[in-house]
C-alpha positions, 0 to 999 in steps of 0.5 A: 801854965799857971800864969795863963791859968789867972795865978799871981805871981805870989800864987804861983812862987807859993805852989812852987815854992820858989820866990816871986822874983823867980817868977817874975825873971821867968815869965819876963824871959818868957814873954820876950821869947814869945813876943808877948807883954801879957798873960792874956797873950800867953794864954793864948799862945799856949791854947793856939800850941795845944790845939785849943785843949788849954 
């Protein structure tokens, strides 16, 4: 939720205190199981699996 949020990846492994590598192999993993390329299509998915409450 934090990458369709708009958070860097920075933002994101600062608040979770991981790496920004970690990060990015997660949302890269992520992103190939959804078939998606962008955190625009990723907030998508997610509001569609929400209903439209995300």
């Amino acid at each position: 939720m934090l990458a369709a949020r708009g958070l860097t990846n920075k933002e994101i492994a600062e608040s979770l205190v991981i790496s920004v590598r970690t990060v990015d192999n997660h949302l890269s993993n992520t992103y190939v199981k959804l078939g998606i390329a962008t955190r625009g299509e990723l907030a998508l998915v997610l509001t569609d699996d929400l209903g439209g409450q995300g």
